[in-house]
PDB file of N, CA, C and O in Angstrom:
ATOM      1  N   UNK A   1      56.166  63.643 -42.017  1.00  0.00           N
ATOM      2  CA  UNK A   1      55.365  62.529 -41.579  1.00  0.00           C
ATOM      3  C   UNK A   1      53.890  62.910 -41.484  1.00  0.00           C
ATOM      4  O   UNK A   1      52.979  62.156 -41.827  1.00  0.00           O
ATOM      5  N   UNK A   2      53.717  64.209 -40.964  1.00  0.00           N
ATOM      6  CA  UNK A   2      52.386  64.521 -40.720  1.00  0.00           C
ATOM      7  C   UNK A   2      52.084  64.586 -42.030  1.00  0.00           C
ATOM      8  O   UNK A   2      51.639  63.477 -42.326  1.00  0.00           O
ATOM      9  N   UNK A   3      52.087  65.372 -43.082  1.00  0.00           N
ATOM     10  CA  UNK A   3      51.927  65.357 -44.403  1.00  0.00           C
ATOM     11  C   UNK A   3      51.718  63.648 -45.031  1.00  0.00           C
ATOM     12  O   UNK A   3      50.643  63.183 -45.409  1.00  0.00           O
ATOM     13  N   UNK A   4      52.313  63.320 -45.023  1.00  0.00           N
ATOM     14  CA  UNK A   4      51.921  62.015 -45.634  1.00  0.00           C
ATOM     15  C   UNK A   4      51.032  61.728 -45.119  1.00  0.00           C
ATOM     16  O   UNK A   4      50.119  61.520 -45.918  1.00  0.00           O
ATOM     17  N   UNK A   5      50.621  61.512 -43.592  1.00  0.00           N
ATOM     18  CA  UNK A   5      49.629  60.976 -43.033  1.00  0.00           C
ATOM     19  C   UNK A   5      48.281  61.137 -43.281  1.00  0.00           C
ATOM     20  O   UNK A   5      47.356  60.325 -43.296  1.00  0.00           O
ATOM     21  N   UNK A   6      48.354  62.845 -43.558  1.00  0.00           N
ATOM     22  CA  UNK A   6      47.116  63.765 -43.595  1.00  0.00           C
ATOM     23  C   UNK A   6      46.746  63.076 -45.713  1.00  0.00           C
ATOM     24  O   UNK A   6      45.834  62.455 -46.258  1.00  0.00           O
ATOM     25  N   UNK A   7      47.513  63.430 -45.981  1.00  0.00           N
ATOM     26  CA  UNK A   7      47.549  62.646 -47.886  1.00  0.00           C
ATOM     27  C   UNK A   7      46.947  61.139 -47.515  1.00  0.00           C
ATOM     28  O   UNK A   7      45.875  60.881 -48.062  1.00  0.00           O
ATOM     29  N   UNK A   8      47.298  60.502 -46.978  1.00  0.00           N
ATOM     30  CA  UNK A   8      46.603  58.909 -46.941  1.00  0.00           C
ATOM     31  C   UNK A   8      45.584  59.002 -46.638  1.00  0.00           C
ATOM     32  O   UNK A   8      44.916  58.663 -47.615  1.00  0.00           O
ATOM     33  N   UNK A   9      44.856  59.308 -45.722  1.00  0.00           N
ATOM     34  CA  UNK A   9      43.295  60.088 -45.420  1.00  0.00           C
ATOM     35  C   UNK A   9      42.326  60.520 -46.233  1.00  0.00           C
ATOM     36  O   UNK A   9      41.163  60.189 -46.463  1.00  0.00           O
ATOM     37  N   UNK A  10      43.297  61.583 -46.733  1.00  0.00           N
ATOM     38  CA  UNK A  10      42.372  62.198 -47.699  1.00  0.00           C
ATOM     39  C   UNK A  10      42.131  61.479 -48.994  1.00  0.00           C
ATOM     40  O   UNK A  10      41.202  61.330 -49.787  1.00  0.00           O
ATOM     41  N   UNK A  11      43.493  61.067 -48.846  1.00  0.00           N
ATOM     42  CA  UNK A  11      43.094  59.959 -50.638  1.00  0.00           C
ATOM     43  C   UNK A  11      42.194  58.577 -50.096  1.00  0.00           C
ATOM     44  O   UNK A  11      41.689  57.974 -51.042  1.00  0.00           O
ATOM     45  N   UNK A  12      41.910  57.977 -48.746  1.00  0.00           N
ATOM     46  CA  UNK A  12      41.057  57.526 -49.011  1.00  0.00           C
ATOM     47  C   UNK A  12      39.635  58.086 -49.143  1.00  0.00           C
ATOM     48  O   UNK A  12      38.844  57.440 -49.829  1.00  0.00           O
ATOM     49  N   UNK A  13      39.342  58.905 -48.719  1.00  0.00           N
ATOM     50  CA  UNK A  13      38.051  59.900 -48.612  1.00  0.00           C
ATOM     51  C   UNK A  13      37.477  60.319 -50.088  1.00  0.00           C
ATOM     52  O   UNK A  13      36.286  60.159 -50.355  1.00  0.00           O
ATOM     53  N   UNK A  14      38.334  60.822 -50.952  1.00  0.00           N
ATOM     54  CA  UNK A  14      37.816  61.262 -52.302  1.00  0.00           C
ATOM     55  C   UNK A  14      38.021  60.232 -53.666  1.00  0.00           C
ATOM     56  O   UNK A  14      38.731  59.237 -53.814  1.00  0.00           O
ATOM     57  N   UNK A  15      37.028  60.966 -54.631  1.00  0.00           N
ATOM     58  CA  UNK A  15      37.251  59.942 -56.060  1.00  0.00           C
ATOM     59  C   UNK A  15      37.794  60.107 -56.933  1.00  0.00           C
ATOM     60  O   UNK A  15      37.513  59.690 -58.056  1.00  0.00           O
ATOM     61  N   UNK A  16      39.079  61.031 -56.481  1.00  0.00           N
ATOM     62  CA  UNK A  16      40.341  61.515 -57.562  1.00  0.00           C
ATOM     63  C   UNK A  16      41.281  61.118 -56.587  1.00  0.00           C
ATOM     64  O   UNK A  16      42.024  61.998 -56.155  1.00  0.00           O
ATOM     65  N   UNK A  17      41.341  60.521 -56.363  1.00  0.00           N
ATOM     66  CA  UNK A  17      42.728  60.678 -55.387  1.00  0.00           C
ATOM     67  C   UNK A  17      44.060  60.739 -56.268  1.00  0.00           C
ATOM     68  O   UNK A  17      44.977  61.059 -55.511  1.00  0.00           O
ATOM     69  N   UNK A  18      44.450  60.586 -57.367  1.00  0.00           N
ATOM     70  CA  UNK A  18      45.684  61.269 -58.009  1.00  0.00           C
ATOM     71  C   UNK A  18      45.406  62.877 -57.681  1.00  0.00           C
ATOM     72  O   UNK A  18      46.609  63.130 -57.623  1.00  0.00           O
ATOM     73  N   UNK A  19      44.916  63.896 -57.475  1.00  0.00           N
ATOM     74  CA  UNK A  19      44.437  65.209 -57.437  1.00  0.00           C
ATOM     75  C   UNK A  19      44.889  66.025 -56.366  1.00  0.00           C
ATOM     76  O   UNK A  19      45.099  67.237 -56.397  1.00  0.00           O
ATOM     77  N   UNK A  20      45.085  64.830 -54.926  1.00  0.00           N
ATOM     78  CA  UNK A  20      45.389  65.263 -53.560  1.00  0.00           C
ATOM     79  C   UNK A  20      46.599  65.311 -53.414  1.00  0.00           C
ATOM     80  O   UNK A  20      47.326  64.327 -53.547  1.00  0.00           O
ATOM     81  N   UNK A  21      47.070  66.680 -53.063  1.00  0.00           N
ATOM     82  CA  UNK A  21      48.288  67.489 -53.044  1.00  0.00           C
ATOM     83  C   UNK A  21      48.027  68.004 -51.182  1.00  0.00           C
ATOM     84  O   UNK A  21      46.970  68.382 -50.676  1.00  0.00           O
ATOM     85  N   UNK A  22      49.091  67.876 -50.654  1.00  0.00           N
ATOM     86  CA  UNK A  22      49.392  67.958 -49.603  1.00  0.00           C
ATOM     87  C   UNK A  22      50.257  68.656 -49.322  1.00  0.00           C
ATOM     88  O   UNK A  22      51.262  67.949 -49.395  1.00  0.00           O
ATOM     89  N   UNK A  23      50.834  70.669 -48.729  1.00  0.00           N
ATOM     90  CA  UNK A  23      52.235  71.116 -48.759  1.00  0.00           C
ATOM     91  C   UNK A  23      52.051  71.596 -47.657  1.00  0.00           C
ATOM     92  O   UNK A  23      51.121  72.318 -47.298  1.00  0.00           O
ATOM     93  N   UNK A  24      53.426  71.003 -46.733  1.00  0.00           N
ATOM     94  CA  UNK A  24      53.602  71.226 -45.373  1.00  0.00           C
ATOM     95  C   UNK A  24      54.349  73.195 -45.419  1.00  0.00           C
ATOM     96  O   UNK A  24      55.081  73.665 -46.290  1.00  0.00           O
ATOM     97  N   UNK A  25      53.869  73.819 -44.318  1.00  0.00           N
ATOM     98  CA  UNK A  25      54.933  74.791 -44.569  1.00  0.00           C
ATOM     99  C   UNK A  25      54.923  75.684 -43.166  1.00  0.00           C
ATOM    100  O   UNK A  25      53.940  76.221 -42.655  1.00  0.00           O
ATOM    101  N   UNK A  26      56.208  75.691 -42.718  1.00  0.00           N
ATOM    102  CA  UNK A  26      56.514  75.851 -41.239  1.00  0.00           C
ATOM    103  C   UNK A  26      55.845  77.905 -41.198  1.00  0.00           C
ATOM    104  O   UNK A  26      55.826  78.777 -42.067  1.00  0.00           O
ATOM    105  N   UNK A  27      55.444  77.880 -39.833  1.00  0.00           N
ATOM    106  CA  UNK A  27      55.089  79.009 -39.795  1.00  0.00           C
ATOM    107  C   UNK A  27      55.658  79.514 -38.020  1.00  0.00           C
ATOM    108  O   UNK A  27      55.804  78.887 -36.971  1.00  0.00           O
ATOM    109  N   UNK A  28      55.784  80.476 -38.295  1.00  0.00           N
ATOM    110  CA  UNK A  28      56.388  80.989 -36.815  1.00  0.00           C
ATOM    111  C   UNK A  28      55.833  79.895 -35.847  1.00  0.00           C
ATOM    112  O   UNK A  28      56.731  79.236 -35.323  1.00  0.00           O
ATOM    113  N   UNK A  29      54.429  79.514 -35.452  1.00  0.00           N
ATOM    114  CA  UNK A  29      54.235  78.687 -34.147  1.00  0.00           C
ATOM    115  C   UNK A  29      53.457  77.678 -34.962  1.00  0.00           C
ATOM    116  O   UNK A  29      52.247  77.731 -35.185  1.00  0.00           O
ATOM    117  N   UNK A  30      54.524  76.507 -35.488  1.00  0.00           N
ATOM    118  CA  UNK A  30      53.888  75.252 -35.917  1.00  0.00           C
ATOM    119  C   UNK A  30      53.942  75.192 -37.462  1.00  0.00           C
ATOM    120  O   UNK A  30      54.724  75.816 -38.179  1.00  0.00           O
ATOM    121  N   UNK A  31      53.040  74.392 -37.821  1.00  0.00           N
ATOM    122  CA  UNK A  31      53.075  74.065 -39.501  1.00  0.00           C
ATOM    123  C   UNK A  31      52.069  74.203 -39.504  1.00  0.00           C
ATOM    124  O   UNK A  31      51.354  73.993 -38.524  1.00  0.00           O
ATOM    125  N   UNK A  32      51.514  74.770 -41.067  1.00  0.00           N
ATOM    126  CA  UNK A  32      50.364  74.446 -41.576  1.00  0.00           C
ATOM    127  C   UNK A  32      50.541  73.594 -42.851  1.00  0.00           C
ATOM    128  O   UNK A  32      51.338  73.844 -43.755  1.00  0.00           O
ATOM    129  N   UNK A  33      49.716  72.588 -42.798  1.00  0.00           N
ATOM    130  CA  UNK A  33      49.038  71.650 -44.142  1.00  0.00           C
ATOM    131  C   UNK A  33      47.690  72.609 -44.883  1.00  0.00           C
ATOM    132  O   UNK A  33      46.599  73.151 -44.704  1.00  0.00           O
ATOM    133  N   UNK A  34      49.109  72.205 -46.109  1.00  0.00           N
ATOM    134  CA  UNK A  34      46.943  73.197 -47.000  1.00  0.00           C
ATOM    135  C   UNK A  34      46.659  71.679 -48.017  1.00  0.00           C
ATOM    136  O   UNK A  34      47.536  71.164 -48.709  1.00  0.00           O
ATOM    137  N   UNK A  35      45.735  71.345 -47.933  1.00  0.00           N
ATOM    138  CA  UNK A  35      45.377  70.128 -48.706  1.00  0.00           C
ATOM    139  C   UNK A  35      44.349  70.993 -49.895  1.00  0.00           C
ATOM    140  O   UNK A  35      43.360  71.722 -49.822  1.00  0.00           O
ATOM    141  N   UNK A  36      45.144  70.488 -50.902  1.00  0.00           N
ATOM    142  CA  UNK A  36      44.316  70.331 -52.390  1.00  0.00           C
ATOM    143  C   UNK A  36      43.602  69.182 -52.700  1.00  0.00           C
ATOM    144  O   UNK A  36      44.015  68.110 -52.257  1.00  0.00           O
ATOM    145  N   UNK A  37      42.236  69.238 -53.634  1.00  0.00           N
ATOM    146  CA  UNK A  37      41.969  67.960 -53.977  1.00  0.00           C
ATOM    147  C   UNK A  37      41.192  69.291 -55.192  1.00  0.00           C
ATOM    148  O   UNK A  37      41.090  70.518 -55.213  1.00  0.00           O
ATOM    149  N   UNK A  38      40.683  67.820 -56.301  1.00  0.00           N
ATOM    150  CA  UNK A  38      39.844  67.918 -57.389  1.00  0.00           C
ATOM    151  C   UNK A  38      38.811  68.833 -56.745  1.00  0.00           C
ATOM    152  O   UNK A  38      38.557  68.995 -55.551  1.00  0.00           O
ATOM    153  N   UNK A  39      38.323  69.344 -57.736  1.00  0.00           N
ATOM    154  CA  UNK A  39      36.772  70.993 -57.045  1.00  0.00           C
ATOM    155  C   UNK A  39      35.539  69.991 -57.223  1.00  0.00           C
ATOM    156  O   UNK A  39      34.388  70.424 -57.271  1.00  0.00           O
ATOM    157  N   UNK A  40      35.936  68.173 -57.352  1.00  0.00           N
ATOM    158  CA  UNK A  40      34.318  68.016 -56.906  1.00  0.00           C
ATOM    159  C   UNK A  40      34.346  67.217 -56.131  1.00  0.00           C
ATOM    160  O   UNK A  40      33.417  66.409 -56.127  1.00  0.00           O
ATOM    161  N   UNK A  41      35.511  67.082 -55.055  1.00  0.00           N
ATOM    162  CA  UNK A  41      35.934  66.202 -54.161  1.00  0.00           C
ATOM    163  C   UNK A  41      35.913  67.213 -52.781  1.00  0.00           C
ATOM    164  O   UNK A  41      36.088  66.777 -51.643  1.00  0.00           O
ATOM    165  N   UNK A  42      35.719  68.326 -53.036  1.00  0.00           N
ATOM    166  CA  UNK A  42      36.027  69.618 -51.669  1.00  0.00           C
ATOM    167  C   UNK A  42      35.069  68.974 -50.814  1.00  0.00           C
ATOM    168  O   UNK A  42      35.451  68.356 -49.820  1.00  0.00           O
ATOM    169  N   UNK A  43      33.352  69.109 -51.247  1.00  0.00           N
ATOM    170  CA  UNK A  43      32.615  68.920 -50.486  1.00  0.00           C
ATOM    171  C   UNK A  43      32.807  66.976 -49.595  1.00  0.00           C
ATOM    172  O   UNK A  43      32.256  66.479 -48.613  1.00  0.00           O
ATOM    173  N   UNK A  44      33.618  66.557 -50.372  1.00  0.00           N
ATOM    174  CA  UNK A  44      33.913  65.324 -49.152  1.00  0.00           C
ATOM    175  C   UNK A  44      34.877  65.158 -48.488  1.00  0.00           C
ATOM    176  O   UNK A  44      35.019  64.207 -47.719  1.00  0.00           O
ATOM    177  N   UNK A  45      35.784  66.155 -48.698  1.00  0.00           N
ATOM    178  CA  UNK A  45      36.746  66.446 -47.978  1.00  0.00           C
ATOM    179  C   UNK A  45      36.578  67.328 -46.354  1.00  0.00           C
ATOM    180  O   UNK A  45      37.059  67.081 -45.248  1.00  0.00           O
ATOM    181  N   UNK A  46      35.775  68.296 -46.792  1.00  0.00           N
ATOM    182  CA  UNK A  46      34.715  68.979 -46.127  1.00  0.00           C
ATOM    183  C   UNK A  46      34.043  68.760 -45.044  1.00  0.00           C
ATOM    184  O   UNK A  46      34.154  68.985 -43.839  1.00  0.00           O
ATOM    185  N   UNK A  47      32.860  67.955 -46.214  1.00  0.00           N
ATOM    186  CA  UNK A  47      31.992  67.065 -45.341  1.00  0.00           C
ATOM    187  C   UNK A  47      30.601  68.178 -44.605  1.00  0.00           C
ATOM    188  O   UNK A  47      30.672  69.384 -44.369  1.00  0.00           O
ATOM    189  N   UNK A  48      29.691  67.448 -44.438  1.00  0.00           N
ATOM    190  CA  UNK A  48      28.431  68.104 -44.037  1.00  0.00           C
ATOM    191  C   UNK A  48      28.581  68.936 -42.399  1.00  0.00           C
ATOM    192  O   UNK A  48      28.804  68.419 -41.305  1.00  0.00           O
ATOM    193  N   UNK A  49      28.398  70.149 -42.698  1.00  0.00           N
ATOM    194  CA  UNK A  49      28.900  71.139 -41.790  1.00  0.00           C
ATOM    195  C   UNK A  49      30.386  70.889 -40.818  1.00  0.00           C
ATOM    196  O   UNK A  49      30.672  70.901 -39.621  1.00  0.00           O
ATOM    197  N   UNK A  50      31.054  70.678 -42.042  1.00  0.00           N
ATOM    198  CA  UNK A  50      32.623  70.758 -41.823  1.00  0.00           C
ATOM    199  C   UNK A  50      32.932  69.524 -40.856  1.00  0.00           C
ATOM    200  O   UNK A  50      34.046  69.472 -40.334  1.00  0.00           O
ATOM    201  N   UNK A  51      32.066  68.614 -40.620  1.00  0.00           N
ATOM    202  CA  UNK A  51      32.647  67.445 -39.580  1.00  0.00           C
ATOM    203  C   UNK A  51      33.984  66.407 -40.309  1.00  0.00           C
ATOM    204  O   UNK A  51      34.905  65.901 -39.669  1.00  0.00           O
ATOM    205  N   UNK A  52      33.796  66.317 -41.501  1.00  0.00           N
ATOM    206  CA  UNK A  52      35.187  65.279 -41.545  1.00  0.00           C
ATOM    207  C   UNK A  52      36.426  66.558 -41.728  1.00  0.00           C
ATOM    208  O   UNK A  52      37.518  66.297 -41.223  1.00  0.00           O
ATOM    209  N   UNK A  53      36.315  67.509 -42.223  1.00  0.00           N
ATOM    210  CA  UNK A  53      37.629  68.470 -42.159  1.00  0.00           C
ATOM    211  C   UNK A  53      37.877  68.373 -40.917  1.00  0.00           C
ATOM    212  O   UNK A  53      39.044  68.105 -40.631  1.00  0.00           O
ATOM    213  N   UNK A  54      36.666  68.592 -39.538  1.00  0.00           N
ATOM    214  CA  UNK A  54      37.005  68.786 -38.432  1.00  0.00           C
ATOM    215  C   UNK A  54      38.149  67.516 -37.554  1.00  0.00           C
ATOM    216  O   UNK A  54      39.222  67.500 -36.952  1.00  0.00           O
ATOM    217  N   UNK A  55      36.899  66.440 -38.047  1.00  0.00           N
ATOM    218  CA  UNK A  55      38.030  65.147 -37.822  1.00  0.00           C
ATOM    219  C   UNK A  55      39.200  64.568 -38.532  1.00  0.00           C
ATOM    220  O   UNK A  55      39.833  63.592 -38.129  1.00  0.00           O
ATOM    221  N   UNK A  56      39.410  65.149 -39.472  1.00  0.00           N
ATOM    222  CA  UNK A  56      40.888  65.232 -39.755  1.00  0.00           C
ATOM    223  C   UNK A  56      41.844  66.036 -39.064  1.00  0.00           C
ATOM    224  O   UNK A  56      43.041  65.772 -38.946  1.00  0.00           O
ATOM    225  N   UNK A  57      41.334  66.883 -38.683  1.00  0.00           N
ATOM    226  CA  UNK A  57      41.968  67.948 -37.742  1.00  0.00           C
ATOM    227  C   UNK A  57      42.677  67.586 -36.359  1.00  0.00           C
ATOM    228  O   UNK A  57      43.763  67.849 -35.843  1.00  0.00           O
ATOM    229  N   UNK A  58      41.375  66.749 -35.958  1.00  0.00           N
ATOM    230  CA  UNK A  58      41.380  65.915 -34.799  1.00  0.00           C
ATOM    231  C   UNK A  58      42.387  65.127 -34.993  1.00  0.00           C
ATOM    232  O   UNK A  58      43.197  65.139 -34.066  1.00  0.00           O
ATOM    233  N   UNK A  59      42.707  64.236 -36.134  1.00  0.00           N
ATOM    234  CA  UNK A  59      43.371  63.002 -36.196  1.00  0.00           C
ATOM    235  C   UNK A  59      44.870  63.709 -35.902  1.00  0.00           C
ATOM    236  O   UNK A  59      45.590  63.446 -34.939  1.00  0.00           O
ATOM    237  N   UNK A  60      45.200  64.809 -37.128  1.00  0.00           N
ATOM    238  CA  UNK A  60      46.864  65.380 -36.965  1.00  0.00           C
ATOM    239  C   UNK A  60      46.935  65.820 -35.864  1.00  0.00           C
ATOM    240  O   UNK A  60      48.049  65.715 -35.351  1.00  0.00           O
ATOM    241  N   UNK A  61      46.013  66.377 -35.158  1.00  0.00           N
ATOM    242  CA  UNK A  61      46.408  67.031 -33.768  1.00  0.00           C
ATOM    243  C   UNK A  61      46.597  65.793 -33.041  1.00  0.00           C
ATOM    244  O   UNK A  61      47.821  65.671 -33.076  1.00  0.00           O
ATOM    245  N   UNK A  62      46.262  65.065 -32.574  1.00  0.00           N
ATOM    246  CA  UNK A  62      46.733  63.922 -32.284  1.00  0.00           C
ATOM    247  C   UNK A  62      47.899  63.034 -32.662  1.00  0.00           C
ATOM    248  O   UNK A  62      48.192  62.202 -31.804  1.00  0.00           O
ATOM    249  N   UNK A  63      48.313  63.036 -33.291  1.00  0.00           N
ATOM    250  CA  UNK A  63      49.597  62.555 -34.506  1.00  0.00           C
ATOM    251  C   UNK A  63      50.774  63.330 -34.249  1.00  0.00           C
ATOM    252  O   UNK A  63      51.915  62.876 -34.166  1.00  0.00           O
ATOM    253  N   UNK A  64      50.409  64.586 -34.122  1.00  0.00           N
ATOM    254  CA  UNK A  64      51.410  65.484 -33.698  1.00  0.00           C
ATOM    255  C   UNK A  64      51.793  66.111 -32.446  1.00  0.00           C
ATOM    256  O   UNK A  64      52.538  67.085 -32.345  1.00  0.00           O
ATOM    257  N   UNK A  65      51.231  65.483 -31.504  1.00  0.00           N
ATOM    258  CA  UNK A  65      51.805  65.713 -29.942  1.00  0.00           C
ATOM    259  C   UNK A  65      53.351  65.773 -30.006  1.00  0.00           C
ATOM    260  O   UNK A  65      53.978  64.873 -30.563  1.00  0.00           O
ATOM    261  N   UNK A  66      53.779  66.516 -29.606  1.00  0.00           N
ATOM    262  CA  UNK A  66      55.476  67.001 -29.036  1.00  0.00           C
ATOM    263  C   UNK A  66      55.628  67.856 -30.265  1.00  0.00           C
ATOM    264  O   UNK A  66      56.239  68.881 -29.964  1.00  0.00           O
ATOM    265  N   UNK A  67      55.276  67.814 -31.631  1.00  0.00           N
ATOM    266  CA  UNK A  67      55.920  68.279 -32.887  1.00  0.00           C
ATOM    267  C   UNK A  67      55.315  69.862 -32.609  1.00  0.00           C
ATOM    268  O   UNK A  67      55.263  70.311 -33.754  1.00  0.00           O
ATOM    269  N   UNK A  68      55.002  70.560 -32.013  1.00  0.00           N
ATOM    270  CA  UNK A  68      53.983  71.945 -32.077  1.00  0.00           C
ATOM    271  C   UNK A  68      52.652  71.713 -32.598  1.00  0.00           C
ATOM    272  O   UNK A  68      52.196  70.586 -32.788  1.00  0.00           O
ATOM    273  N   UNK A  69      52.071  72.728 -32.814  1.00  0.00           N
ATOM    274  CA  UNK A  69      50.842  73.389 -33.073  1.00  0.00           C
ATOM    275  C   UNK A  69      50.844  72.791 -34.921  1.00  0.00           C
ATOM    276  O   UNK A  69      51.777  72.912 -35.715  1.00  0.00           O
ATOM    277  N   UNK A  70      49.526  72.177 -35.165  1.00  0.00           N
ATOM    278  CA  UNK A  70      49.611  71.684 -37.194  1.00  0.00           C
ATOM    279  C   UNK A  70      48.416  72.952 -36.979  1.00  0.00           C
ATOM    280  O   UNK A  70      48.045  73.186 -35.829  1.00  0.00           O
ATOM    281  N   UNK A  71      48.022  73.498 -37.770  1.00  0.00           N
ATOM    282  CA  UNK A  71      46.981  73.994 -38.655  1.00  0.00           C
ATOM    283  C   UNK A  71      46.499  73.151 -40.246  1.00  0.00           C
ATOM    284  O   UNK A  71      47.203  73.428 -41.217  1.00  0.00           O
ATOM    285  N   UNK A  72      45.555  72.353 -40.416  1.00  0.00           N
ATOM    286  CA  UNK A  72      45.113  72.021 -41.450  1.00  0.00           C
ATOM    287  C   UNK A  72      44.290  72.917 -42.468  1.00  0.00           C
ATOM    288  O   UNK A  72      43.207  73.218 -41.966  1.00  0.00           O
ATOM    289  N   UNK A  73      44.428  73.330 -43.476  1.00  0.00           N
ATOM    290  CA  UNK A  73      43.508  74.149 -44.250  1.00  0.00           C
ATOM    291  C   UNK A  73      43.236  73.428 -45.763  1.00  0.00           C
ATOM    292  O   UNK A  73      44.092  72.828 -46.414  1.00  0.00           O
ATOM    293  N   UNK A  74      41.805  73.645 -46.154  1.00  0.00           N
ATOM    294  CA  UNK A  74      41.914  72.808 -47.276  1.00  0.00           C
ATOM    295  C   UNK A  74      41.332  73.921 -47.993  1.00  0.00           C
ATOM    296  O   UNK A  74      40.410  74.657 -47.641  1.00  0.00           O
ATOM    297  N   UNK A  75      42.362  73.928 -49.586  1.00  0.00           N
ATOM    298  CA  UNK A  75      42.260  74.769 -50.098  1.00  0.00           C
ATOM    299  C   UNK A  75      41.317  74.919 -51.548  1.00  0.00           C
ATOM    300  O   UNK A  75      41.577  74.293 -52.576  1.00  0.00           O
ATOM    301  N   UNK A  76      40.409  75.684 -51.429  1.00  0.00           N
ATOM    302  CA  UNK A  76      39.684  75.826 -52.624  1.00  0.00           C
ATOM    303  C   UNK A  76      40.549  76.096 -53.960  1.00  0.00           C
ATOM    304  O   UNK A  76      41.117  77.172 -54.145  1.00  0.00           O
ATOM    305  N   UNK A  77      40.591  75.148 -54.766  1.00  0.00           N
ATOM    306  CA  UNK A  77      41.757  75.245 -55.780  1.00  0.00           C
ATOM    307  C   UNK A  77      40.864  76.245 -57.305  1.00  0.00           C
ATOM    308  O   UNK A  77      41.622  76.276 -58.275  1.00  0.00           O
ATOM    309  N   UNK A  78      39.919  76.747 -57.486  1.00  0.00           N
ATOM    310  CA  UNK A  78      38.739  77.200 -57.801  1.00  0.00           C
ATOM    311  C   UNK A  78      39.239  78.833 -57.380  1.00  0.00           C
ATOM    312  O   UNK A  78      39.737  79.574 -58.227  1.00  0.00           O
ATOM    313  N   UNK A  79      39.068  79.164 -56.255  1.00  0.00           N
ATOM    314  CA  UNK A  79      39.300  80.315 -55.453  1.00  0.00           C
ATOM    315  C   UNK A  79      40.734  80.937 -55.790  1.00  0.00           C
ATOM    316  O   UNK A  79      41.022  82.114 -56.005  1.00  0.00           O
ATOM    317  N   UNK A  80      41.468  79.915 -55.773  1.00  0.00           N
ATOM    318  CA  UNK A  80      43.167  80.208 -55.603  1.00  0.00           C
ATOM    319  C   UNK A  80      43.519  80.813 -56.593  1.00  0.00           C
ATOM    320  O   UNK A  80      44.504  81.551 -56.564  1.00  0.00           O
ATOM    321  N   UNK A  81      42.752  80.619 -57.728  1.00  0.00           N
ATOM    322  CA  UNK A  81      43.629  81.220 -58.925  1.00  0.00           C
ATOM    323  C   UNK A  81      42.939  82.852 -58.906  1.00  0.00           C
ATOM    324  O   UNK A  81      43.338  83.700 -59.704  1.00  0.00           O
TER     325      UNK A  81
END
């Protein structure tokens, strides 16, 4: 659920949204989301000194009360390889 949620967000935010890949993956204390998007969509995903990453952050942490601890990370798809 959180995953989808965090994907609807982001695909409204960027101008690829076919591109935004979302993979939930449980970690000893909680989940982390690593969000992919297109390498010229990062910086609005981002956002000017990290405030909309931050408020996305905000939003799942909120979303996810009782479920544990989310970690959001958005991943430089550029970097990864």
């Amino acid at each position: 659920m959180l995953a989808d949620a965090l994907e609807h967000l982001v695909r409204g935010i960027v101008d690829n949204p076919d591109d935004v890949r979302v993979a939930d993956r449980p970690v000893r204390r909680g989940t982390v989301l690593e969000v992919r998007v297109h390498p010229d969509d990062l910086g609005r995903v981002i956002g000017r000194s990290g405030r909309t990453a931050t408020s996305l952050r905000t939003v799942l942490s909120a979303l996810s009360r009782g479920e544990g601890p989310v970690r959001v990370d958005v991943v430089d798809v550029d970097r990864a390889r």
